[in-house]
C-alpha positions as CSV (number, residue, x, y, z in Angstrom):
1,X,15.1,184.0,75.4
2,X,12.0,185.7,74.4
3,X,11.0,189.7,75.3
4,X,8.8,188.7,77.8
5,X,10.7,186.2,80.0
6,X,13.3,189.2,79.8
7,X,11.0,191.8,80.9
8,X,9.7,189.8,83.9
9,X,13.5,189.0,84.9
10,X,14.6,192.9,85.0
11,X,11.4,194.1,86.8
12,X,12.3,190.9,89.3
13,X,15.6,191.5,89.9
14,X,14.9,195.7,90.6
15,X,12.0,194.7,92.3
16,X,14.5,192.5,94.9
17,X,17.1,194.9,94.9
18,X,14.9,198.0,96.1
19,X,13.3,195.8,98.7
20,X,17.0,194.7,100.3
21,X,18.2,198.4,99.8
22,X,15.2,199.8,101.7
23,X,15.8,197.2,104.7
24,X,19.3,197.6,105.1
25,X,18.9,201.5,105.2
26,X,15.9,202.0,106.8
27,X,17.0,199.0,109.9
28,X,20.3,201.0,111.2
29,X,18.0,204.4,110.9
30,X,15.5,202.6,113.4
31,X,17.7,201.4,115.6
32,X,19.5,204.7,116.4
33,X,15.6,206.4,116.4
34,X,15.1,203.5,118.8
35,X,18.5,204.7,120.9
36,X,17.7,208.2,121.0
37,X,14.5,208.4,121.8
38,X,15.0,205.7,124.8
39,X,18.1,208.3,126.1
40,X,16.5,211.6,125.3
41,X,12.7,210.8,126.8
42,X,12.9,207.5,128.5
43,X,10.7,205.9,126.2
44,X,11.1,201.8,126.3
45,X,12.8,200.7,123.2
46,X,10.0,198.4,122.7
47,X,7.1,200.4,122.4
């Protein structure tokens, strides 16, 4: 397997695997945001 195939392979795969961390920490986080803010000010959890 040559350098390059390799390089694009590694910066793939972290590239993938930051993206599904950041979605499944930043989903719960805006949910419970969503929770709060709809308890504590009577904002509609849709807007």
């Amino acid at each position: 397997m040559n350098i390059g195939m390799l390089l694009l392979v590694i910066i793939g795969g972290f590239a993938g695997l930051f993206s599904t961390l950041y979605i499944c920490i930043s989903l719960p986080f805006t949910i419970v945001w969503k929770i709060y803010r709809r308890v504590a000010k009577g904002i509609p959890i849709m807007k």
